[in-house]
PDB file of the backbone (N, CA, C, O) and the ligand in Angstrom, with CONECT records:
HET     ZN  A 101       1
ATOM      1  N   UNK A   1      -8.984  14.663  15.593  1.00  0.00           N
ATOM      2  CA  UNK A   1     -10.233  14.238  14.969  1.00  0.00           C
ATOM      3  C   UNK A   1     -10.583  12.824  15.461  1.00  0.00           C
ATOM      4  O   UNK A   1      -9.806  11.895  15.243  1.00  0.00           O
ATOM      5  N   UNK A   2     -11.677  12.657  16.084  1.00  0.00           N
ATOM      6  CA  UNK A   2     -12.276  11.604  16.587  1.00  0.00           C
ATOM      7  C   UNK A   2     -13.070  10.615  15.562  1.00  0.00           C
ATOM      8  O   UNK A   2     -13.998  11.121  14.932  1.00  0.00           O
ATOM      9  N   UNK A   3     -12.765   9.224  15.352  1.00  0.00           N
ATOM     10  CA  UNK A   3     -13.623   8.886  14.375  1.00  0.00           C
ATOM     11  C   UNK A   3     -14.508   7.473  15.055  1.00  0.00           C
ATOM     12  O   UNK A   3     -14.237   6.663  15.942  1.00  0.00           O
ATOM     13  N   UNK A   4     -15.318   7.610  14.419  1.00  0.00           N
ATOM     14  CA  UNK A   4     -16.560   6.123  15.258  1.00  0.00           C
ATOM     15  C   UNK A   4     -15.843   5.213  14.541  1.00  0.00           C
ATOM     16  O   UNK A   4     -16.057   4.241  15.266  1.00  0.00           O
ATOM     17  N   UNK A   5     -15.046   4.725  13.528  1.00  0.00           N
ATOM     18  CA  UNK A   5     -14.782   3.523  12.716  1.00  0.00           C
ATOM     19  C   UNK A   5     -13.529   3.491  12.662  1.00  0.00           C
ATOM     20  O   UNK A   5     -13.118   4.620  12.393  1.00  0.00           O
ATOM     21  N   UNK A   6     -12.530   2.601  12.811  1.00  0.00           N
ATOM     22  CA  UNK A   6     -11.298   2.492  12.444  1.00  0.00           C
ATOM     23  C   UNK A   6     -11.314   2.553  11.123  1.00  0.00           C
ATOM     24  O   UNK A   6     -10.471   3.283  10.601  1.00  0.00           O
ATOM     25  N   UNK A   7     -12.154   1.896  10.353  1.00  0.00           N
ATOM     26  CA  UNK A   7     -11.796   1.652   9.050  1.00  0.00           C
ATOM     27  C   UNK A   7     -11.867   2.884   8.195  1.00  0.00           C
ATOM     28  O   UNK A   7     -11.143   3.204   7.252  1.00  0.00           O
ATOM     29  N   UNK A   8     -13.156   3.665   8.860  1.00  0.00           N
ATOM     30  CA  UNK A   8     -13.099   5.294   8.195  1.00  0.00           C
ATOM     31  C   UNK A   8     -11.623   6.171   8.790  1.00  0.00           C
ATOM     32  O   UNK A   8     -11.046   7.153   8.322  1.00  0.00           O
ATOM     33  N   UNK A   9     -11.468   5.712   9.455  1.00  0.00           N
ATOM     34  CA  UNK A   9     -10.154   6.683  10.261  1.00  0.00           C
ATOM     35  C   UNK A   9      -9.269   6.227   9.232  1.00  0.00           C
ATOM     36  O   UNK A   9      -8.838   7.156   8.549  1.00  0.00           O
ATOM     37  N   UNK A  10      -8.910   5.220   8.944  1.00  0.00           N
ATOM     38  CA  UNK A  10      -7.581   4.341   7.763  1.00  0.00           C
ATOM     39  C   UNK A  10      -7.619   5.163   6.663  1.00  0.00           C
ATOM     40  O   UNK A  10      -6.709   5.855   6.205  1.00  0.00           O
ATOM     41  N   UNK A  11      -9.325   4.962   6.079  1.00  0.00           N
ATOM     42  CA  UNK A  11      -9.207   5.515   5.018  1.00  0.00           C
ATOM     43  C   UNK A  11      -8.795   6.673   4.574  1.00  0.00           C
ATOM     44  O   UNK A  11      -8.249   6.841   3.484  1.00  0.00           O
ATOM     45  N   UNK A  12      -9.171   8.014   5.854  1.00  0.00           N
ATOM     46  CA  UNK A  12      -9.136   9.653   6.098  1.00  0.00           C
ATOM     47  C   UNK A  12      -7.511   9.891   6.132  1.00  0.00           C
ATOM     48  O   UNK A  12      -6.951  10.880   5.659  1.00  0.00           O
ATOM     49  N   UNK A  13      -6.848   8.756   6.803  1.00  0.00           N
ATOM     50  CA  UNK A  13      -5.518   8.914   7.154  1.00  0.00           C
ATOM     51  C   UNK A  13      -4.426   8.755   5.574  1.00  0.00           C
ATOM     52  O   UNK A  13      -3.406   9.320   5.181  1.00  0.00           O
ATOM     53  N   UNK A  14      -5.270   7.742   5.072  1.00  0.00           N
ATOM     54  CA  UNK A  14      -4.379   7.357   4.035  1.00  0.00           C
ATOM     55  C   UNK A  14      -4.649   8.492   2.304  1.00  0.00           C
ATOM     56  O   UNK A  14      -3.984   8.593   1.273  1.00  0.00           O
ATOM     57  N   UNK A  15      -5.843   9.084   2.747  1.00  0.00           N
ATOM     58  CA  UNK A  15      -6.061  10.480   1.322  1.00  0.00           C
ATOM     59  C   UNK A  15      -5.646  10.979   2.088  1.00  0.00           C
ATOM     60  O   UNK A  15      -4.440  10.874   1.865  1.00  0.00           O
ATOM     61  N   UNK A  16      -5.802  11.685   3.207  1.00  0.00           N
ATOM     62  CA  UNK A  16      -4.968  12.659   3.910  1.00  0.00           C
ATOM     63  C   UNK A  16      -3.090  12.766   3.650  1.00  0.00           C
ATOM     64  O   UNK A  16      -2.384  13.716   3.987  1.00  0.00           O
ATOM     65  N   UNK A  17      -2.665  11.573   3.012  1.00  0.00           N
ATOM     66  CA  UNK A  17      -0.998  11.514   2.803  1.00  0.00           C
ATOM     67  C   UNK A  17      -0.696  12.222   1.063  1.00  0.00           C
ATOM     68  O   UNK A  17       0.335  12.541   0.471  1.00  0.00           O
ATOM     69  N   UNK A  18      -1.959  12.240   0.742  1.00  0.00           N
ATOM     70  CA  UNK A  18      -1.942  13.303  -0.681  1.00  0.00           C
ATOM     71  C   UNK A  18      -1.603  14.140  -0.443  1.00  0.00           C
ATOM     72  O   UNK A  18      -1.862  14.594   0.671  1.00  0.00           O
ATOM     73  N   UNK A  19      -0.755  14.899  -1.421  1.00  0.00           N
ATOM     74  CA  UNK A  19      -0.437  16.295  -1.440  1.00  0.00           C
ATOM     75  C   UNK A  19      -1.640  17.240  -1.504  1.00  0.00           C
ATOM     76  O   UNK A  19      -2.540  16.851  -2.249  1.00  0.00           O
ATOM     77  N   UNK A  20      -1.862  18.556  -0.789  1.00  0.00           N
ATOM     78  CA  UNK A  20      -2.627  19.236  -0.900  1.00  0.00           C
ATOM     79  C   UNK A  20      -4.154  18.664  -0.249  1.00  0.00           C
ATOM     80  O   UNK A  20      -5.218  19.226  -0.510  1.00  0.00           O
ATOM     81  N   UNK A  21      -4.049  17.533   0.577  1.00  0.00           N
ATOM     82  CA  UNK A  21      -5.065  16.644   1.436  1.00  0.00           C
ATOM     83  C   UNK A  21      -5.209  16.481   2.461  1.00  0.00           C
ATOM     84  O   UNK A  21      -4.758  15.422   2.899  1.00  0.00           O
ATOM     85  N   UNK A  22      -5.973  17.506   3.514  1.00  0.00           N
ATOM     86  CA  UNK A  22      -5.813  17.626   4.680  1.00  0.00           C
ATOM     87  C   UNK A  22      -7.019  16.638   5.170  1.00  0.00           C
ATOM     88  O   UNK A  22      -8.002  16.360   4.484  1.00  0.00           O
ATOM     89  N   UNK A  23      -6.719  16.099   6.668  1.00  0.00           N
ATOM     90  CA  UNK A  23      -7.862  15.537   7.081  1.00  0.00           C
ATOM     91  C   UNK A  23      -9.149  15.938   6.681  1.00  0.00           C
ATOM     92  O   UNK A  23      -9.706  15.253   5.824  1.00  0.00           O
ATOM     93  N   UNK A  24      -9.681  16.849   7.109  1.00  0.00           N
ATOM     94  CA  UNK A  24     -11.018  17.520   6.603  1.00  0.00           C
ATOM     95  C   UNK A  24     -11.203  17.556   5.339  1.00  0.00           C
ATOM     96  O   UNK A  24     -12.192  18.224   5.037  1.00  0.00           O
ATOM     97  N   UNK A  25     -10.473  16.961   4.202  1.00  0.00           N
ATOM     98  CA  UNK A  25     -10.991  17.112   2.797  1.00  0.00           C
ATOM     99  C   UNK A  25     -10.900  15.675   2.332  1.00  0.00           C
ATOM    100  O   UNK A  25     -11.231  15.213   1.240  1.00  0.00           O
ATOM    101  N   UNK A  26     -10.151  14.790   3.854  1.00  0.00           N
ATOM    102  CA  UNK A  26     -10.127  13.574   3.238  1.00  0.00           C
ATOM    103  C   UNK A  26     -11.458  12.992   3.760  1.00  0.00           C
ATOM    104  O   UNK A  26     -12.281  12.289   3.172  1.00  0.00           O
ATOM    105  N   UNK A  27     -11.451  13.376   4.767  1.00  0.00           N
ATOM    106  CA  UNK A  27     -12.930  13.493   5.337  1.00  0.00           C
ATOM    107  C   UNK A  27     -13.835  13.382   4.537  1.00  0.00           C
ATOM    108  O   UNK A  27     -14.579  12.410   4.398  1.00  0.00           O
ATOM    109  N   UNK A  28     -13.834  14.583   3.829  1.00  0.00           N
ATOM    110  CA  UNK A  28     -15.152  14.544   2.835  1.00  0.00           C
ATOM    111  C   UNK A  28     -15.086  13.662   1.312  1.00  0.00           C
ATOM    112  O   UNK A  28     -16.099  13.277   0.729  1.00  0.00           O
ATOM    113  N   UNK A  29     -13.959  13.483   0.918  1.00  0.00           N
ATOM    114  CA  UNK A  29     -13.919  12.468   0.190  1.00  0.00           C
ATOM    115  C   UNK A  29     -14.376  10.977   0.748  1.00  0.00           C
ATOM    116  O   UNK A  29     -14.914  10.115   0.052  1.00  0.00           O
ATOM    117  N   UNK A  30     -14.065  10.865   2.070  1.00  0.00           N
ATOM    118  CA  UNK A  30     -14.507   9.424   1.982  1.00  0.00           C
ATOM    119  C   UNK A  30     -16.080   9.239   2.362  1.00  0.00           C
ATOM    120  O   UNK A  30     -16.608   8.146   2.158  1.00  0.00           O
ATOM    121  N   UNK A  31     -16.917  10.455   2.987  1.00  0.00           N
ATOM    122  CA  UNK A  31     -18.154  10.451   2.951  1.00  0.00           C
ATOM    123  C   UNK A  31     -18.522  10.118   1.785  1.00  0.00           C
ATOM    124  O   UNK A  31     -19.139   9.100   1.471  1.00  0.00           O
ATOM    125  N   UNK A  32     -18.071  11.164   0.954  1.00  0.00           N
ATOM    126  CA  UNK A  32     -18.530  10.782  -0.534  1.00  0.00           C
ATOM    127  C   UNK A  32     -17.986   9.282  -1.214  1.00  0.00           C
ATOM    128  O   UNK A  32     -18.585   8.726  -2.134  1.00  0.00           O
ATOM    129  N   UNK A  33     -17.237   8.963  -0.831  1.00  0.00           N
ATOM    130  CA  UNK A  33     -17.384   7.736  -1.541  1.00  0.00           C
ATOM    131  C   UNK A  33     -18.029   6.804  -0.352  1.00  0.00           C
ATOM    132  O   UNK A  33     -18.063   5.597  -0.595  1.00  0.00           O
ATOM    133  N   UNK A  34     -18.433   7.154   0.640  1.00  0.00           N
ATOM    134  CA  UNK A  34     -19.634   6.243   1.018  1.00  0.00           C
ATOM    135  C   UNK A  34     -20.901   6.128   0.889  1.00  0.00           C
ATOM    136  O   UNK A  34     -21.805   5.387   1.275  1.00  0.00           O
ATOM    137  N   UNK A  35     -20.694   7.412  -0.006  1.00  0.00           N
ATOM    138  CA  UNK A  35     -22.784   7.640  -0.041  1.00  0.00           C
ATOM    139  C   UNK A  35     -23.088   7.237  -1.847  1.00  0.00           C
ATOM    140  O   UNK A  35     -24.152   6.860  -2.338  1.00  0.00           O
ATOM    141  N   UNK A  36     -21.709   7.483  -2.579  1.00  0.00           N
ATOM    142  CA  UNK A  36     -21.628   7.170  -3.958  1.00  0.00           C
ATOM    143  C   UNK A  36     -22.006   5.223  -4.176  1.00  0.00           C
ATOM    144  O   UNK A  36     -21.496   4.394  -3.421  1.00  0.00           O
ATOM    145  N   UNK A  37     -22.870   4.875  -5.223  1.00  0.00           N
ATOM    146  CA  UNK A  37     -22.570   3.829  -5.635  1.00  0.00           C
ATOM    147  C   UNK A  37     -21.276   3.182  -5.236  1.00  0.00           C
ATOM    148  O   UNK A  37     -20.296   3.927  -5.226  1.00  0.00           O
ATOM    149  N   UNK A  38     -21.119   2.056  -4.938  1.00  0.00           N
ATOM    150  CA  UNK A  38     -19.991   1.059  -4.527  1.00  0.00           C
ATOM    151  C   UNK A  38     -19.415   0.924  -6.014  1.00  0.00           C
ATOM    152  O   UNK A  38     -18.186   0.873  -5.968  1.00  0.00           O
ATOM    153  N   UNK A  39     -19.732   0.877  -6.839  1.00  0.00           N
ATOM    154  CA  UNK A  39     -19.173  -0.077  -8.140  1.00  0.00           C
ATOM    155  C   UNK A  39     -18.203   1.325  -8.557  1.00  0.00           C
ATOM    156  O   UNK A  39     -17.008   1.053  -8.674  1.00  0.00           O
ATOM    157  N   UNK A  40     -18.613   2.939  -8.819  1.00  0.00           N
ATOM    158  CA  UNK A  40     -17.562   3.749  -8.759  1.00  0.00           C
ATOM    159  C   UNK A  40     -16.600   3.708  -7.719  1.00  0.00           C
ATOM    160  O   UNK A  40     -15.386   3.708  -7.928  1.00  0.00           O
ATOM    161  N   UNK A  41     -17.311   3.660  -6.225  1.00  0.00           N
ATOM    162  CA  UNK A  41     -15.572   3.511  -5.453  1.00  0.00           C
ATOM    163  C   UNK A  41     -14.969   2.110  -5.933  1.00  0.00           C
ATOM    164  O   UNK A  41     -13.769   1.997  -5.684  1.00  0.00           O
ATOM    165  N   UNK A  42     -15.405   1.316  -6.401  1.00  0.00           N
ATOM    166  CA  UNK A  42     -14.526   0.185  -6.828  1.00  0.00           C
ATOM    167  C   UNK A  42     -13.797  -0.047  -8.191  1.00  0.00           C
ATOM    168  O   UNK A  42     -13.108  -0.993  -8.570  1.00  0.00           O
ATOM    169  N   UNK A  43     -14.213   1.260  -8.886  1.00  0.00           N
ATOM    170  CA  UNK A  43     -13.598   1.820 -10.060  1.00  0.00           C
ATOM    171  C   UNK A  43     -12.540   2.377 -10.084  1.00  0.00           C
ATOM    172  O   UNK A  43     -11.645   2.265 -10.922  1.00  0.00           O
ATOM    173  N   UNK A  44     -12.591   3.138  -8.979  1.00  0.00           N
ATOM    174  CA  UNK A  44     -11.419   4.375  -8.069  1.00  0.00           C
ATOM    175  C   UNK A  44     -10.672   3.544  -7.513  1.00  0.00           C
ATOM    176  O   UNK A  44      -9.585   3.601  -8.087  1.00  0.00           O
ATOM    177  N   UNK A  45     -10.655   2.803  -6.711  1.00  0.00           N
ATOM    178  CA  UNK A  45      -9.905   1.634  -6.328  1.00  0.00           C
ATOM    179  C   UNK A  45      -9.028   0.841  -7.731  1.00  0.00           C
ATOM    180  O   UNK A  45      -7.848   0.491  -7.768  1.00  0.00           O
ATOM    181  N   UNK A  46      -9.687   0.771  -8.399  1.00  0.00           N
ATOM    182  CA  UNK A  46      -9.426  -0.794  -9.602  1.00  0.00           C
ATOM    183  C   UNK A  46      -8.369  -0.025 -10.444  1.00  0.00           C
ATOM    184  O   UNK A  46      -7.418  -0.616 -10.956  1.00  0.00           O
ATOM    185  N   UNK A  47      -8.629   1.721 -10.610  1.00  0.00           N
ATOM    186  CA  UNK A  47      -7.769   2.292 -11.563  1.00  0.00           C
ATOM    187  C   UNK A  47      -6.587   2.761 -10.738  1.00  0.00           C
ATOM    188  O   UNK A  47      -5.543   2.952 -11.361  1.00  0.00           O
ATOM    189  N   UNK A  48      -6.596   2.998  -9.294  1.00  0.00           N
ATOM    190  CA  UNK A  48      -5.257   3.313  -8.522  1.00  0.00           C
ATOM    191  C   UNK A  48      -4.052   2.000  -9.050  1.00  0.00           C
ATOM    192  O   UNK A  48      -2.900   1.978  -9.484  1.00  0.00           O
ATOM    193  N   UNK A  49      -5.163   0.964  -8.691  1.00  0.00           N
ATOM    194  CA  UNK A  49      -4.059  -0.498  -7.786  1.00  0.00           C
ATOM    195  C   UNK A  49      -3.761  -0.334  -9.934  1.00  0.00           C
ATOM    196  O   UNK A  49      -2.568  -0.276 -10.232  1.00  0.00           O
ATOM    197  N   UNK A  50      -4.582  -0.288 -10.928  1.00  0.00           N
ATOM    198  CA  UNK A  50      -4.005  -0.592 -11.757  1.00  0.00           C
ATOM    199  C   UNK A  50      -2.734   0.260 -12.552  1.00  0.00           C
ATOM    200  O   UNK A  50      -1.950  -0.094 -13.432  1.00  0.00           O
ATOM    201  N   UNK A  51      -2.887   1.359 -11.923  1.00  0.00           N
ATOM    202  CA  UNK A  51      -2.173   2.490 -12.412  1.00  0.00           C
ATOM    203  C   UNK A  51      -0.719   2.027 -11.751  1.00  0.00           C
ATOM    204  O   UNK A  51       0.302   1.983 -12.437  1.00  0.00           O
ATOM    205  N   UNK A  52      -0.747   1.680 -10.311  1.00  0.00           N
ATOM    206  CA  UNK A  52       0.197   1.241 -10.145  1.00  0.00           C
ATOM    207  C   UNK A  52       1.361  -0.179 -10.538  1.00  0.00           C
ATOM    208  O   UNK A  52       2.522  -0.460 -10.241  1.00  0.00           O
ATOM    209  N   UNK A  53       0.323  -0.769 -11.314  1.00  0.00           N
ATOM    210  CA  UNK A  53       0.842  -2.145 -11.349  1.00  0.00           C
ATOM    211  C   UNK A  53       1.372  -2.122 -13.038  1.00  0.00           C
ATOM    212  O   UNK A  53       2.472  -2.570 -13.361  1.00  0.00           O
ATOM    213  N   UNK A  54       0.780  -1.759 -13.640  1.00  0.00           N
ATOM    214  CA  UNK A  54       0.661  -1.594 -15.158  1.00  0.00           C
ATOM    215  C   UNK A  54       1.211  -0.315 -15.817  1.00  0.00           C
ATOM    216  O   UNK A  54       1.233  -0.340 -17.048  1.00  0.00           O
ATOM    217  N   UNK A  55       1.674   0.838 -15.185  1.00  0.00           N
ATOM    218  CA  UNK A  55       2.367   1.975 -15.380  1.00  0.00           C
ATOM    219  C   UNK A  55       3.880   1.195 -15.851  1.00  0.00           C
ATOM    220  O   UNK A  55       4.671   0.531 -15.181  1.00  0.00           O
ATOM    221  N   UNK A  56       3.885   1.579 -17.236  1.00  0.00           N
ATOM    222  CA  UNK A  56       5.404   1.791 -17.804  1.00  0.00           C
ATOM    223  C   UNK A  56       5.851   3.282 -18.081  1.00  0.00           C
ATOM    224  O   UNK A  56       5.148   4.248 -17.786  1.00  0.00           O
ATOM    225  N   UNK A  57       7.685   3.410 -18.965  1.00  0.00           N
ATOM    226  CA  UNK A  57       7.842   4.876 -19.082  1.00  0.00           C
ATOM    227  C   UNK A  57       8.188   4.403 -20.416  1.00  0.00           C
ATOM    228  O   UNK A  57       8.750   3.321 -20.580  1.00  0.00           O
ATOM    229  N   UNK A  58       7.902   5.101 -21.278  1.00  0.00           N
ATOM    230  CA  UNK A  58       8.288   4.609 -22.526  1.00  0.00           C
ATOM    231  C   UNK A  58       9.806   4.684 -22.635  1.00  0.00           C
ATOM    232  O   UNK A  58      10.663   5.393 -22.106  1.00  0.00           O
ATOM    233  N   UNK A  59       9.822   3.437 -23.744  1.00  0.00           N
ATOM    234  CA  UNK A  59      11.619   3.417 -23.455  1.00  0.00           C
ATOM    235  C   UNK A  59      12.794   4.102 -24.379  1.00  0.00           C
ATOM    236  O   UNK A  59      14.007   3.974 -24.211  1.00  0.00           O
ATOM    237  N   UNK A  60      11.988   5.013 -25.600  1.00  0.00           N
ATOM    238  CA  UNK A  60      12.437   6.001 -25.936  1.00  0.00           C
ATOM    239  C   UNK A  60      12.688   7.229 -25.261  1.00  0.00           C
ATOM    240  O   UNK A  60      13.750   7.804 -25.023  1.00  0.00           O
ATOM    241  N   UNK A  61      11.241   7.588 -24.938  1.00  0.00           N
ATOM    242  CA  UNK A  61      11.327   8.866 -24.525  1.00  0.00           C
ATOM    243  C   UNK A  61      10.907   8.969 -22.991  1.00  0.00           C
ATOM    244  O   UNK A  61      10.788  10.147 -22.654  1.00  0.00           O
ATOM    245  N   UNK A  62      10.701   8.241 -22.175  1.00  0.00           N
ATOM    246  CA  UNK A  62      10.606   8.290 -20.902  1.00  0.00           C
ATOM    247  C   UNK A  62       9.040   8.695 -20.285  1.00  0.00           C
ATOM    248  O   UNK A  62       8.685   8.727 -19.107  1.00  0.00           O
ATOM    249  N   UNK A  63       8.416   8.928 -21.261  1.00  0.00           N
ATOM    250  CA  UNK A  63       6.857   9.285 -21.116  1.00  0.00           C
ATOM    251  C   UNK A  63       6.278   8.196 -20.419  1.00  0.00           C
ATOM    252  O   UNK A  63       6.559   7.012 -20.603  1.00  0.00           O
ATOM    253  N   UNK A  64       5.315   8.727 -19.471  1.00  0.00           N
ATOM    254  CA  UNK A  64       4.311   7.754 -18.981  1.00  0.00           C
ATOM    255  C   UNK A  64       3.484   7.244 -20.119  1.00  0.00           C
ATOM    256  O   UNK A  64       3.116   7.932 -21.071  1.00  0.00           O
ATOM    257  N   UNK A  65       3.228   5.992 -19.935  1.00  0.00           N
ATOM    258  CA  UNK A  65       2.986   4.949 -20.899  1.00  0.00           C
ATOM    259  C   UNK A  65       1.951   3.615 -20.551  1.00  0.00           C
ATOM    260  O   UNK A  65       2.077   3.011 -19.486  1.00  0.00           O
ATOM    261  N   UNK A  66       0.954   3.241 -21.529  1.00  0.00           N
ATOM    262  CA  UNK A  66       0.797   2.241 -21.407  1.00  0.00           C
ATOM    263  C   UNK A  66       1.307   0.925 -21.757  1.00  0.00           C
ATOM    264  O   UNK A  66       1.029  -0.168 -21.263  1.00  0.00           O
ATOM    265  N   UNK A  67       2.322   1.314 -22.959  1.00  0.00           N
ATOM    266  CA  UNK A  67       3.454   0.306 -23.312  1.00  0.00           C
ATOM    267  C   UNK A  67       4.817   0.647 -23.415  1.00  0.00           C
ATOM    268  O   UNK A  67       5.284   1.745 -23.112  1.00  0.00           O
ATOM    269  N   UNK A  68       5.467  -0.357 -23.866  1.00  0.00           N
ATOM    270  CA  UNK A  68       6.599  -0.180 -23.502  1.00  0.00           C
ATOM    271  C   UNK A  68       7.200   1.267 -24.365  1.00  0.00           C
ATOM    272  O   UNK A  68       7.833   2.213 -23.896  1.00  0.00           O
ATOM    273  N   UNK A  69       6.795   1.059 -25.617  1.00  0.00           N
ATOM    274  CA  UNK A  69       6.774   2.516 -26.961  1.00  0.00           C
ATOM    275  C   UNK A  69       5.607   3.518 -26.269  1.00  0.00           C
ATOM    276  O   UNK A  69       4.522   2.946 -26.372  1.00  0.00           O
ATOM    277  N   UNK A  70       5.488   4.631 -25.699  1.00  0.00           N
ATOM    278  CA  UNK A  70       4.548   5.581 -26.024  1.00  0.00           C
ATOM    279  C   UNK A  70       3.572   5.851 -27.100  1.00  0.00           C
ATOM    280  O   UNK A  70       4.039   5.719 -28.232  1.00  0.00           O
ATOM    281  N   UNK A  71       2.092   6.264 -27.009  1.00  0.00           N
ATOM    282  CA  UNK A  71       1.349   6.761 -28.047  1.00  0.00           C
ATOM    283  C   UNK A  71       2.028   7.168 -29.296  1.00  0.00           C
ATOM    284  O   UNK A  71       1.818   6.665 -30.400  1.00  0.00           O
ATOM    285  N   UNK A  72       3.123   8.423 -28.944  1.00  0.00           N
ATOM    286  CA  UNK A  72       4.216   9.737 -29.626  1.00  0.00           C
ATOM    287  C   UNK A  72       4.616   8.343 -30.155  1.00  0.00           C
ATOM    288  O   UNK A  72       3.954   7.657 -30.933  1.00  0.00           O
ATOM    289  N   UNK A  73       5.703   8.066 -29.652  1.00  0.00           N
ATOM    290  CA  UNK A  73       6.400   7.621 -30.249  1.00  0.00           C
ATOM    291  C   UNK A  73       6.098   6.398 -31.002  1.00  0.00           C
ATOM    292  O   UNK A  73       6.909   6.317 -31.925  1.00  0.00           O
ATOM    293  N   UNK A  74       5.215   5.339 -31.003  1.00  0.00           N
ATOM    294  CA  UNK A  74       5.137   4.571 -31.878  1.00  0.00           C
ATOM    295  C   UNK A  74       3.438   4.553 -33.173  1.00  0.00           C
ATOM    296  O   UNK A  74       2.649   3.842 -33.795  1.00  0.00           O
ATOM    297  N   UNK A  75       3.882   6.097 -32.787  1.00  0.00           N
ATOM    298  CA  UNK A  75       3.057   6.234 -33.965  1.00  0.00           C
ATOM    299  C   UNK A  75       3.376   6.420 -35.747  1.00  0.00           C
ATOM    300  O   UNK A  75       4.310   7.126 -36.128  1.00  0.00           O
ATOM    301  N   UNK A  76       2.878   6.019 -36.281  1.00  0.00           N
ATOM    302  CA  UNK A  76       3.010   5.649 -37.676  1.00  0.00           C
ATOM    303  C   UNK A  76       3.807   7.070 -38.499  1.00  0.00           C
ATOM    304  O   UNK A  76       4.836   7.153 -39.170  1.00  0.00           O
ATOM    305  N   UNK A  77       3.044   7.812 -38.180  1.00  0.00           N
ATOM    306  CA  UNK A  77       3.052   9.415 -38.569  1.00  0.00           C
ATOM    307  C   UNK A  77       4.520  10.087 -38.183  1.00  0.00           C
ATOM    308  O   UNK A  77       5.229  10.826 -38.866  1.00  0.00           O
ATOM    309  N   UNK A  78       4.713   9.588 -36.903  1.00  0.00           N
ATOM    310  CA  UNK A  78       6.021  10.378 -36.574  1.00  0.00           C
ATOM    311  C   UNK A  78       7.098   9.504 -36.984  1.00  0.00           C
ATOM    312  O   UNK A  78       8.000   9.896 -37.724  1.00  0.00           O
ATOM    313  N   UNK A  79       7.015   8.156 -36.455  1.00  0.00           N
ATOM    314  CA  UNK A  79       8.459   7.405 -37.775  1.00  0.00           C
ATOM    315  C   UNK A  79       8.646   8.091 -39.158  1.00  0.00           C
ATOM    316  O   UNK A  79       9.657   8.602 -39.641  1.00  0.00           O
ATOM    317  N   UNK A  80       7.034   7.922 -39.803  1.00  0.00           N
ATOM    318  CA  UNK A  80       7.640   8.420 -40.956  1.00  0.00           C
ATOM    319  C   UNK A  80       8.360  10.018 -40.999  1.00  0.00           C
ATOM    320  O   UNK A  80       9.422  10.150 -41.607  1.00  0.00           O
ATOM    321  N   UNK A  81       7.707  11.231 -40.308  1.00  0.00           N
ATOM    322  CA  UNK A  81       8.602  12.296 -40.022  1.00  0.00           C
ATOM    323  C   UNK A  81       9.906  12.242 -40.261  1.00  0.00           C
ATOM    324  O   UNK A  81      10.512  12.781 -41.187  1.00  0.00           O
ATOM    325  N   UNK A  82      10.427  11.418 -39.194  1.00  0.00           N
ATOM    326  CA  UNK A  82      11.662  11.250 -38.516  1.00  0.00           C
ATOM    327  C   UNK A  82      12.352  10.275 -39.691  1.00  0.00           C
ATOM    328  O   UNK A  82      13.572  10.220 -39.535  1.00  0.00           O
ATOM    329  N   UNK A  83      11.862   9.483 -40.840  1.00  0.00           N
ATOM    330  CA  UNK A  83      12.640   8.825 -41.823  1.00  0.00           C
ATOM    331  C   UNK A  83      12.676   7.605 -41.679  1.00  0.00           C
ATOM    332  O   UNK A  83      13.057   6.820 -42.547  1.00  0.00           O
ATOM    333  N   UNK A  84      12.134   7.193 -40.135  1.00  0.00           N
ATOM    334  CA  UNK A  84      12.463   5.742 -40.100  1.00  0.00           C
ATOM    335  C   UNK A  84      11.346   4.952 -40.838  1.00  0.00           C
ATOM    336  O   UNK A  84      11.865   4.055 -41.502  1.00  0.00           O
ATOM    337  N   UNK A  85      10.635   4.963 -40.898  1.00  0.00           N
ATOM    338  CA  UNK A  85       9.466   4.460 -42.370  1.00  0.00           C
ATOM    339  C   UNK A  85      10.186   4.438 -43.402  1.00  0.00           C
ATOM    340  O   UNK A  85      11.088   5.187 -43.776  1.00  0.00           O
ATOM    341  N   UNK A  86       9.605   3.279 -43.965  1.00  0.00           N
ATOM    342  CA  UNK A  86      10.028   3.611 -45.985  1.00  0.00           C
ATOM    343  C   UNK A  86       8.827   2.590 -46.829  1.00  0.00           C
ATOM    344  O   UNK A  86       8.803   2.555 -48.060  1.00  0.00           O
TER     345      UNK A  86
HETATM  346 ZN    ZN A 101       7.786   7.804 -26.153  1.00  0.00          ZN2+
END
């Protein structure tokens, strides 16, 4: 696949390393995020780099997490279940 832009070639190369992401579909993803508003591809961007940076596992139960306790687990409802409430 021949591309006019290095920078489109980077981009095709680097969705293309997705599972189930062949050139030709990375292809068309990055058309589309060139013809889409900038401020969504910079949304798509902002939630990767943040997903990566800010991803915890909860430290009970190993769940993907935004804190260090999971949703499950540090919820009010299930302590009390479980007895640890009083
Ligand atoms: Zn948890």
């Amino acid at each position: 696949m021949k591309f006019s832009s290095s920078l489109l070639e980077n981009a095709v190369n680097e969705l293309a390393k997705l599972p189930g992401v062949g050139k030709k579909t990375a292809l068309r993803f990055v058309l589309h995020l060139l013809k889409q508003d900038e401020i969504q591809s910079n949304q798509l961007a902002d939630s990767i780099k943040r997903l990566r940076s800010e991803i915890q596992f909860c430290s009970k139960c190993f769940n993907i997490s935004d804190h260090v306790l999971c949703k499950v687990c540090s919820s009010p409802a299930r302590k009390k279940r479980a007895g640890l409430c009083r």
